[in-house]
N, C-alpha and C positions, 0 to 999 in steps of 0.2 A: 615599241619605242615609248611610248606613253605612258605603260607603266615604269620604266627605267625615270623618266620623270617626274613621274609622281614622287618615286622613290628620293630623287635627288631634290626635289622641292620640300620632303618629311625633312631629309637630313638637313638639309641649309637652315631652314626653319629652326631646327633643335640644335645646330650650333649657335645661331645667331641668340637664340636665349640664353646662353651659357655664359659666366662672367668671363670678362679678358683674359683671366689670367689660365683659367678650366680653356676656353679658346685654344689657346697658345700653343699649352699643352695637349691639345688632341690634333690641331693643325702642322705643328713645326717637324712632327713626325714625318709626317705625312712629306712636306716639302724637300725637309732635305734625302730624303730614299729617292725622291723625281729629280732631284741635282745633282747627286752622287750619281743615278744612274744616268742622267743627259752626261755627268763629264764622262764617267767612263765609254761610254759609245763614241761621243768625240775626242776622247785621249787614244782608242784604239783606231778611228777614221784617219785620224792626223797622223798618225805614227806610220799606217799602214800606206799613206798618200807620199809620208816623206822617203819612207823607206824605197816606193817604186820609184822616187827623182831620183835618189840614191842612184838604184840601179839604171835608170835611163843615163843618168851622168858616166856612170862607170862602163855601162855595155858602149858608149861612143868614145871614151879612149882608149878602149881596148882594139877600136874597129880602125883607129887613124894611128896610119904608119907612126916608127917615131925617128 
């Protein structure tokens, strides 16, 4: 673990040297791949949670007389 840190305290280091706008450009990447891929896991979570209300809805009118 320690070396994983060391590691991460070189990189920080060597971005925080780098102007704003060099920054930007090697972070913004970075960001939106981690929030394209959070929505997609919770676009596939939500869908997959609505769809079983879906079916909870639909398996109880089918189950009460009419």
């Amino acid at each position: 673990m320690a070396a994983i840190l060391n590691w991460w305290d070189g990189v920080e280091l060597w971005l925080t040297g780098l102007p704003f706008g060099v920054q930007t450009a090697v972070v913004m990447p970075v960001v939106l791949a981690l929030a394209y891929g959070i929505a997609v896991v919770l676009d596939g979570a939500l869908g997959w949670g609505i769809a079983g209300l879906h079916r909870l809805r639909h398996a109880g009118d089918e189950a009460a007389p009419e």
